[in-house]
N, C-alpha and C positions, 0 to 999 in steps of 0.2 A: 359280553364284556369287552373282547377288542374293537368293536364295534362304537361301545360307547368311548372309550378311550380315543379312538380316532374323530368322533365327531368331537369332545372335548380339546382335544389338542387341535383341532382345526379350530373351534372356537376362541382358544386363548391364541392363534397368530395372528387371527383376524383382527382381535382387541388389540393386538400387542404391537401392532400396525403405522393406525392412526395415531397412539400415545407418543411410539418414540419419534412419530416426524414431527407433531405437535412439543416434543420436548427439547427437538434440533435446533439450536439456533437457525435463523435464515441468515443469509451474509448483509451484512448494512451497503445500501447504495447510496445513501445520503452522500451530502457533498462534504460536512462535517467529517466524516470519517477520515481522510485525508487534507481536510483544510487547516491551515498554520503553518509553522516555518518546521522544515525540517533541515539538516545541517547531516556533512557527509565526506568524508575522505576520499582519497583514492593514492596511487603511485605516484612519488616524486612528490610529496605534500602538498597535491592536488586539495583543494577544499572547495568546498560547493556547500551553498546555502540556497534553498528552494522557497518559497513563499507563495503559499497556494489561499484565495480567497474561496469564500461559501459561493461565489457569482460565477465560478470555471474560468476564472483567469490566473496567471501570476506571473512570478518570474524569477529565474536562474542566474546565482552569479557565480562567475569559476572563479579562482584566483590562481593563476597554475605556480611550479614550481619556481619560474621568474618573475612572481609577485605579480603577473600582466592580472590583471581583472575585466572577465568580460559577462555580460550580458544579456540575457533572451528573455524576450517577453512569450507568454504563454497567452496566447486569446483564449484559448479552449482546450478547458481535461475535465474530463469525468470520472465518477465512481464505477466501475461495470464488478459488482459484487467482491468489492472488497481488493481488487486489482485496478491500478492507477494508469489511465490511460492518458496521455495527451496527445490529443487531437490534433491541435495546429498551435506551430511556433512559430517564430520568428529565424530558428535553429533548431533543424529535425532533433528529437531527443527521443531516446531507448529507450524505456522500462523494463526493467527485468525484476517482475514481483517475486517477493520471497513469501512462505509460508507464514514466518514470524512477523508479520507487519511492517517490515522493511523492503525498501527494495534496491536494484544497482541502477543508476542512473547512469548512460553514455550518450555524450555530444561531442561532437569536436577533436575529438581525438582525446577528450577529459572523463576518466571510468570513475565513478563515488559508489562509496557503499552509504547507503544513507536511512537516515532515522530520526526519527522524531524530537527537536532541537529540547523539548524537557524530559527528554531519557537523559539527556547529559547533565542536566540540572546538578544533583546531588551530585556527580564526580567535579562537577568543575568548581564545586564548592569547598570541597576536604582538601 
């Protein structure tokens, strides 16, 4: 009897294996995953708006607290599972991915918290 209980319980870990990686999501590496505008705060009414293409380019605009507006082009960022990498700027730029699909973006001496420009949709409408 323990005997067969042990080969049965070894039978159902072995089943029970395969089903829950099979029922894991994988992380999305697509370039979609992160392409579109996202839009982003930071201290001193820092604001940052990002624009990222499906092709791995885009570009960063700050507008810092003295209204100055500046700009970097992004030739290359990638998807590396579900964390947003950019590769080469025109102006080194930080990613700090968060859990929640957002991440802090620093350049320049400008910190955003940033997030996907139609999460704001509905509040900038009410």
């Amino acid at each position: 009897m323990k005997v067969t209980a042990t080969i049965l319980a070894a039978s159902l870990i072995s089943l029970a294996t395969p089903l829950a990686d099979a029922l894991t999501p994988k992380p999305d590496t697509t370039p979609e995953f992160f392409a579109g505008e996202w839009i982003g705060l930071g201290p001193s009414n820092t604001f940052c708006r990002l624009s990222l293409d499906k092709s791995g380019r885009g570009a960063l605009r700050v507008r810092s607290s003295t209204s100055r507006v500046s700009e970097i082009k992004i030739e290359k960022w990638v998807n590396q599972s579900q964390y947003l990498q950019v590769l080469t700027s025109t102006t080194p730029i930080e990613i700090r991915n968060q859990s929640n699909g957002t991440f802090v973006l620093t350049t320049s001496g400008a910190v955003c918290q940033m997030a996907r420009a139609s999460d704001f949709d509905g509040f900038l409408k009410n």
